[in-house]
GUFIBA-208184 format. One record per residue: residue number from 1; residue in three letters; x, y, z of N, C-alpha, C in turn. Coordinates in Angstrom, 1 decimal. Layout:
BEGIN
k NUM	r ALA	nx X	ny Y	nz Z	cax X	cay Y	caz Z	cx X	cy Y	cz Z
...
***
This chain:
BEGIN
k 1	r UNK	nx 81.2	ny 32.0	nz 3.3	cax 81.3	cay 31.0	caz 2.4	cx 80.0	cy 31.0	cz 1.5
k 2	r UNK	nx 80.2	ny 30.7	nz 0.6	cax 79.0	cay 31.2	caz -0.6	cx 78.1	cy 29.3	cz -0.5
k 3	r UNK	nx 77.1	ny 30.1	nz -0.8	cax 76.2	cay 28.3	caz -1.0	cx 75.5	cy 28.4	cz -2.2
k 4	r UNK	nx 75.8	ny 26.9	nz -3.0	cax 74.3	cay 27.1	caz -4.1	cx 73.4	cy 27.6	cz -4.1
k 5	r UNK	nx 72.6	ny 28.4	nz -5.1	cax 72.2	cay 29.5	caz -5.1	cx 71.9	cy 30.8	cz -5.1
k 6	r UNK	nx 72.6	ny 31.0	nz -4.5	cax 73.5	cay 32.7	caz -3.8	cx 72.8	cy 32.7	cz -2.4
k 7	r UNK	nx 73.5	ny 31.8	nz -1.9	cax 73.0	cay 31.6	caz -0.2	cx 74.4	cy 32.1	cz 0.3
k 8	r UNK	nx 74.8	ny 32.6	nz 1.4	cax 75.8	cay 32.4	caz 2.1	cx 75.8	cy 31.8	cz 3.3
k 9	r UNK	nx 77.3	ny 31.3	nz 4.0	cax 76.6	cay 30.8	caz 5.0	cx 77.8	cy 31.8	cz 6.0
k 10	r UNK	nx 78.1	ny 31.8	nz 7.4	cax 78.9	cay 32.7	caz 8.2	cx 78.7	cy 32.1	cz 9.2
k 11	r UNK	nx 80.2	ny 31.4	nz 9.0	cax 80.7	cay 30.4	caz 10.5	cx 80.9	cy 31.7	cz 11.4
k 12	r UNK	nx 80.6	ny 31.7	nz 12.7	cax 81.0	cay 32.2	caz 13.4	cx 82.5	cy 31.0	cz 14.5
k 13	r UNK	nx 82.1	ny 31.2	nz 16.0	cax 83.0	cay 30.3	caz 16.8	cx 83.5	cy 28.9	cz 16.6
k 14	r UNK	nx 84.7	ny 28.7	nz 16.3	cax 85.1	cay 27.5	caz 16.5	cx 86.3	cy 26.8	cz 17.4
k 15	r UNK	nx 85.8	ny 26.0	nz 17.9	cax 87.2	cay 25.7	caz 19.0	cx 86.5	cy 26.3	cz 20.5
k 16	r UNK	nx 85.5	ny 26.5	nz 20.8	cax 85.1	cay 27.1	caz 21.8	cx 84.9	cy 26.2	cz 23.1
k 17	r UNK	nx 85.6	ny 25.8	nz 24.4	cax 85.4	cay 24.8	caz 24.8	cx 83.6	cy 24.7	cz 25.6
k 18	r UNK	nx 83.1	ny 23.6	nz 25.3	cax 81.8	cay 22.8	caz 26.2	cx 82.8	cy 23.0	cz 27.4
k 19	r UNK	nx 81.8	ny 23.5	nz 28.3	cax 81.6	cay 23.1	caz 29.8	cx 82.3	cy 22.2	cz 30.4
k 20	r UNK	nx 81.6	ny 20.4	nz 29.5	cax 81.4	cay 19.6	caz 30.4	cx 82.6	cy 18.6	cz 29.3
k 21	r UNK	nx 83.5	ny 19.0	nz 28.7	cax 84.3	cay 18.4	caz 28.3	cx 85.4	cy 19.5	cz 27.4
k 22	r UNK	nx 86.9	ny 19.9	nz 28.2	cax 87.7	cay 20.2	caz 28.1	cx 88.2	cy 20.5	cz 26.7
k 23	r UNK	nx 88.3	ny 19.4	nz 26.2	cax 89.1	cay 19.0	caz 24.5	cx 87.8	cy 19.0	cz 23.3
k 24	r UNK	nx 87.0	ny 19.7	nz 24.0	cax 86.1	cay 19.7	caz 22.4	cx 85.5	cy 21.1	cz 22.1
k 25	r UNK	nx 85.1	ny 21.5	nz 21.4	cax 84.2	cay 22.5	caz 21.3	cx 82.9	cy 22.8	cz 20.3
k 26	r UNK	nx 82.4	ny 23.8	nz 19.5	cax 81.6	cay 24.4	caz 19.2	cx 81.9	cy 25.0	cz 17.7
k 27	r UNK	nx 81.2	ny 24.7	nz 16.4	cax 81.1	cay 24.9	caz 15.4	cx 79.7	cy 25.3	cz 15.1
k 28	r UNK	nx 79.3	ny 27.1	nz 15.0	cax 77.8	cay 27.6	caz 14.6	cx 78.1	cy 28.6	cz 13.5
k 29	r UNK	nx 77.1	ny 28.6	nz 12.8	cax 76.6	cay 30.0	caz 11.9	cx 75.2	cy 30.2	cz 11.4
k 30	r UNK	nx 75.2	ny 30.8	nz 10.2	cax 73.8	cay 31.7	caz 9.8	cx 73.8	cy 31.3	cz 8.6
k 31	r UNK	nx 73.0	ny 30.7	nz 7.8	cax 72.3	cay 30.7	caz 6.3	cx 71.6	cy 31.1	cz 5.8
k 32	r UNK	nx 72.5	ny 32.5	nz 5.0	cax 71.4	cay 33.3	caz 4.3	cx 71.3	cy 33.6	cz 3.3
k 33	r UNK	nx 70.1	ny 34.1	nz 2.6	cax 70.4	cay 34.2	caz 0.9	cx 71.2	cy 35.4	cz 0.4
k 34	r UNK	nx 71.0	ny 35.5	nz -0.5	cax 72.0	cay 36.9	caz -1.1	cx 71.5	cy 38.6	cz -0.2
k 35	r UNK	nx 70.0	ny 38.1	nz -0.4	cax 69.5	cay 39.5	caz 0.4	cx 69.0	cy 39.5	cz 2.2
k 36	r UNK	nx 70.2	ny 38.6	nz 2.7	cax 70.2	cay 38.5	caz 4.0	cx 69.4	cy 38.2	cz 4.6
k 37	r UNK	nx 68.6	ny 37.3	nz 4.0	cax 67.2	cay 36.3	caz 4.7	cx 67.3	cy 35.1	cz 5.1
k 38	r UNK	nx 67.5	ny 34.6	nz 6.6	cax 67.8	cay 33.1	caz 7.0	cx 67.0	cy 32.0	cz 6.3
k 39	r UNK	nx 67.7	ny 31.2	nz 5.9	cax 66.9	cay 29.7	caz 4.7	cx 66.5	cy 28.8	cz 5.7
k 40	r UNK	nx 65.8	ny 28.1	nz 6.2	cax 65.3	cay 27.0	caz 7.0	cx 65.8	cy 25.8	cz 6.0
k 41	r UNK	nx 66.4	ny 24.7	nz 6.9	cax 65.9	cay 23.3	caz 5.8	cx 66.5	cy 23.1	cz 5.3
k 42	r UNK	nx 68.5	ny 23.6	nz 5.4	cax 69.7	cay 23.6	caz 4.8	cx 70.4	cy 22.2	cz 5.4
k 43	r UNK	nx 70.7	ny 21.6	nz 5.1	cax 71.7	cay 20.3	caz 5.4	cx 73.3	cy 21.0	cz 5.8
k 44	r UNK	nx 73.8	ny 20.9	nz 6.5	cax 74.9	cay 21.6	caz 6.7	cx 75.8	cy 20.3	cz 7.4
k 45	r UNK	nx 76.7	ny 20.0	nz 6.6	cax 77.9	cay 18.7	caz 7.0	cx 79.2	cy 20.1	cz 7.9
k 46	r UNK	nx 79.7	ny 18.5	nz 9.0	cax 80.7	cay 19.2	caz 9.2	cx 81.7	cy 17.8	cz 9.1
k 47	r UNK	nx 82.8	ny 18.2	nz 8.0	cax 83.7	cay 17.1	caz 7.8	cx 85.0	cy 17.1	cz 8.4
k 48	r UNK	nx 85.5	ny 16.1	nz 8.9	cax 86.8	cay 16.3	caz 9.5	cx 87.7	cy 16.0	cz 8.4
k 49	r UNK	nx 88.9	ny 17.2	nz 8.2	cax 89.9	cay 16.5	caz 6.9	cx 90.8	cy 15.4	cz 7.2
k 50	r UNK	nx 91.0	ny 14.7	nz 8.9	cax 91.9	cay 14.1	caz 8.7	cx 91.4	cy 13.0	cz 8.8
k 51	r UNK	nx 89.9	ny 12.9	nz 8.8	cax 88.8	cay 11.3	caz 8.9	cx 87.3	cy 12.0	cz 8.2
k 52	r UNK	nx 87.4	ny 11.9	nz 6.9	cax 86.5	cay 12.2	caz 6.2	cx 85.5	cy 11.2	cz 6.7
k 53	r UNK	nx 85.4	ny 10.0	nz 6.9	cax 84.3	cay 9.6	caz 7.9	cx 83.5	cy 10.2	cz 9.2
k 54	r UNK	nx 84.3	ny 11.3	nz 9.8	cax 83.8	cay 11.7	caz 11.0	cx 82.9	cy 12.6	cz 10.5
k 55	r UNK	nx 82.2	ny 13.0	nz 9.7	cax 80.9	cay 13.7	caz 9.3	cx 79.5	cy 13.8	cz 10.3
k 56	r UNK	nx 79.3	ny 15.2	nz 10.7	cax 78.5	cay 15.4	caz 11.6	cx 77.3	cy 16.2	cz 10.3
k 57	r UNK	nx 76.1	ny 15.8	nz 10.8	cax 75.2	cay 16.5	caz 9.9	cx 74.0	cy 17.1	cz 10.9
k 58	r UNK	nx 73.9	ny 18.6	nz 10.6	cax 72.7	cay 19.1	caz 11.0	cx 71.8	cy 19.7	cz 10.0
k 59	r UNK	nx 70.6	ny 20.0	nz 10.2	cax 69.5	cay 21.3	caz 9.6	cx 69.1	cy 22.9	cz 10.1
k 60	r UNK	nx 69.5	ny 23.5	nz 9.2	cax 69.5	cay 24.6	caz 9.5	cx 67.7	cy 25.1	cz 10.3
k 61	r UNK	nx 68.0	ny 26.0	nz 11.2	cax 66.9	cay 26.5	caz 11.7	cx 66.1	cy 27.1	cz 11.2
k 62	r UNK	nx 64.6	ny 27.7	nz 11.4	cax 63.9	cay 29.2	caz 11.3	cx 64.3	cy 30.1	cz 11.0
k 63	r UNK	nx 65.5	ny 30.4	nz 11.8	cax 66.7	cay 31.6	caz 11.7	cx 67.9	cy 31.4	cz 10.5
k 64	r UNK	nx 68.0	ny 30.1	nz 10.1	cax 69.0	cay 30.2	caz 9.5	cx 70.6	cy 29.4	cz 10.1
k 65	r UNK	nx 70.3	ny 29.0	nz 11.5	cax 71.3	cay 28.9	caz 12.3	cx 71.5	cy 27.0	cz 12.8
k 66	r UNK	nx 72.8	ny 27.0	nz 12.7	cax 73.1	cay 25.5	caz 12.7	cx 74.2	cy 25.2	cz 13.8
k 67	r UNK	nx 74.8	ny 24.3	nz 14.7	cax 75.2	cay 24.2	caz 15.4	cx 75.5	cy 22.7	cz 15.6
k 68	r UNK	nx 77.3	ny 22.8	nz 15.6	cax 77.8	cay 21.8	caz 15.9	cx 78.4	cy 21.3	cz 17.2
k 69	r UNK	nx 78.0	ny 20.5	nz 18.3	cax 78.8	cay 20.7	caz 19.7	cx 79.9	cy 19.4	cz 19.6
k 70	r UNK	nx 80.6	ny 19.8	nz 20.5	cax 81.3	cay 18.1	caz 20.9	cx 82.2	cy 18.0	cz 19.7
k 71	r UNK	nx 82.7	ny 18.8	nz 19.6	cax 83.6	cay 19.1	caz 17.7	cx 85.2	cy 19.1	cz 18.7
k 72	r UNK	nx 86.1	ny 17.6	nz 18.3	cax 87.2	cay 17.8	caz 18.8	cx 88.3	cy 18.6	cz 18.1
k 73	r UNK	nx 89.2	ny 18.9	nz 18.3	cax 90.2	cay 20.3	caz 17.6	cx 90.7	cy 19.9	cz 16.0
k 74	r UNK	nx 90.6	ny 20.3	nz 15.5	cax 90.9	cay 19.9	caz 13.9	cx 91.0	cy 20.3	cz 12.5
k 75	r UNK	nx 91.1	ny 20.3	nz 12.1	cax 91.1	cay 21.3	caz 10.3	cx 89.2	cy 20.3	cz 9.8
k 76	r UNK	nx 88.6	ny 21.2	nz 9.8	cax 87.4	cay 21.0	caz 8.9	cx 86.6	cy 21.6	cz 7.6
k 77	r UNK	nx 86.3	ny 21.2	nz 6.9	cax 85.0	cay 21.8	caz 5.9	cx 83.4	cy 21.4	cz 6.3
k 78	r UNK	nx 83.4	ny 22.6	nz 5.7	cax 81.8	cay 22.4	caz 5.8	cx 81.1	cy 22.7	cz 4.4
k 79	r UNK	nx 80.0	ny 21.4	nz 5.0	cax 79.1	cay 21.8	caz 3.2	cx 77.8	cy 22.1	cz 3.3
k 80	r UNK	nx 77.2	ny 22.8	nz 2.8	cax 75.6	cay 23.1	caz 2.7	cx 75.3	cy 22.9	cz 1.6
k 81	r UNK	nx 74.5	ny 22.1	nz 1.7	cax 73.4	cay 21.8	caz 0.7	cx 71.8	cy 22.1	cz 0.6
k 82	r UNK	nx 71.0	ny 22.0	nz -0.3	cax 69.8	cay 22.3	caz -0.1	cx 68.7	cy 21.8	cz -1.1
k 83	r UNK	nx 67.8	ny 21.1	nz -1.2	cax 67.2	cay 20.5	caz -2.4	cx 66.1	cy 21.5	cz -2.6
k 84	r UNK	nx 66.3	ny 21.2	nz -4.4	cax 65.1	cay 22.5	caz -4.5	cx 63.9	cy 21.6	cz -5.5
k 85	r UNK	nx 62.8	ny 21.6	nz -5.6	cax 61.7	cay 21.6	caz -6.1	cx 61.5	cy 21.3	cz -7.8
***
């Protein structure tokens, strides 16, 4: 998935179940720019389409890497954002 300013981002696993709860799982990937360098400091939504209120928000890592747990089964988007200077 492409991000403002020629960042990409690459969902990996979704739907992966947690351990310690059956019915939910795992939403992660990598934010990187065009020349495959992890961005620190990315806002990355995760929206549910059938309760656009259920918005989970994290920040991308060091690496580039973001991670959503406890994500019950569902059709989602995701948005990255990033403020620039």
């Amino acid at each position: 998935m492409a991000v403002a300013g020629g960042a990409y981002a690459t969902p990996h696993r979704v739907g992966v179940p947690d351990a310690d709860a059956a019915l939910t799982g795992s939403v992660y990937g990598k934010i990187v720019d065009s020349d495959g360098n992890p961005i620190k400091g990315v806002t990355v939504q995760l929206v549910n389409e059938v309760n656009p209120q259920g918005i989970k928000t994290v920040k991308t890592n060091k690496k580039g890497r973001f991670r959503f747990v406890q994500v019950i089964p569902g059709t989602y988007r995701i948005n990255a954002t990033m403020e620039t200077l």
